[in-house]
N, C-alpha and C positions, 0 to 999 in steps of 0.2 A: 671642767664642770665640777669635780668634786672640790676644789680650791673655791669654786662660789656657794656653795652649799654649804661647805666648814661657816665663809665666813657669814653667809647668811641666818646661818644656825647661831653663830657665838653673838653675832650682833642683836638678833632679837632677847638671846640668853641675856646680854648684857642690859639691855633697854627695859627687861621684867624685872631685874635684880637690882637696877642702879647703880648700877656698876660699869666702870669703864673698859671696853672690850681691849684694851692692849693689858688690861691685868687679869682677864680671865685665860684660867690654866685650863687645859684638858683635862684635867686628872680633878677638877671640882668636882663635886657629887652636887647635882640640881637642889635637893633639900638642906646639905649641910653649910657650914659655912666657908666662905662667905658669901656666896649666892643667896643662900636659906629660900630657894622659892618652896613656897606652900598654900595649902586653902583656894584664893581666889586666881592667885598670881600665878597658880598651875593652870588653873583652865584657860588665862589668860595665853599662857604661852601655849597650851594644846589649839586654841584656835588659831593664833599665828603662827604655826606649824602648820597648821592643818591649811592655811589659803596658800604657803609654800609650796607643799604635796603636792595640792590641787589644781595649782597653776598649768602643775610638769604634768599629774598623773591623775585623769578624773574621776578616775577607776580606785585610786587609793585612799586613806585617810589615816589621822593618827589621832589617838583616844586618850581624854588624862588618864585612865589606867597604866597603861604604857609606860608613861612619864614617872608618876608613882611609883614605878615597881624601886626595891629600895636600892639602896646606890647607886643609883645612875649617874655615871658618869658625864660632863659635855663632852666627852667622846666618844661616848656609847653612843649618844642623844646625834650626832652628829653620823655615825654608821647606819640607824633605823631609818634617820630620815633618807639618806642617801639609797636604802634599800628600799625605801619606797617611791621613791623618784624611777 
């Protein structure tokens, strides 16, 4: 289960960023480069997050706050989600 939630998480990462998921690293931070998500492209990716969550957990959700806080890693982003599953 966590091996589909990684990659469910890096592929939607990937799909917000435009970016091809066999070249996203773990160690990116969501705002910096080369991801650079920001502005709209966060809330975008907090609601598709958020119908993941909710699929597994309908009890849980995830906030662009959250996503925001600063450096976030896609493998922090990848632990929260998973802790909320």
């Amino acid at each position: 289960m966590a091996a589909d939630i990684k990659n469910t998480v890096v592929t939607i990462v990937g799909a917000i960023a435009g970016i091809d998921v066999v070249l996203i690293q773990m160690d990116y931070t969501l705002s910096g480069p080369p991801l650079k998500i920001q502005g709209a492209a966060m809330t975008y990716l907090a609601m598709a997050l958020r119908g993941v969550i909710k699929s597994h957990n309908s009890k849980q959700t995830i906030t662009k706050p959250e996503l925001t806080k600063s450096g976030l890693t896609v493998h922090q982003l990848v632990k929260l989600v998973e802790s909320k599953i």
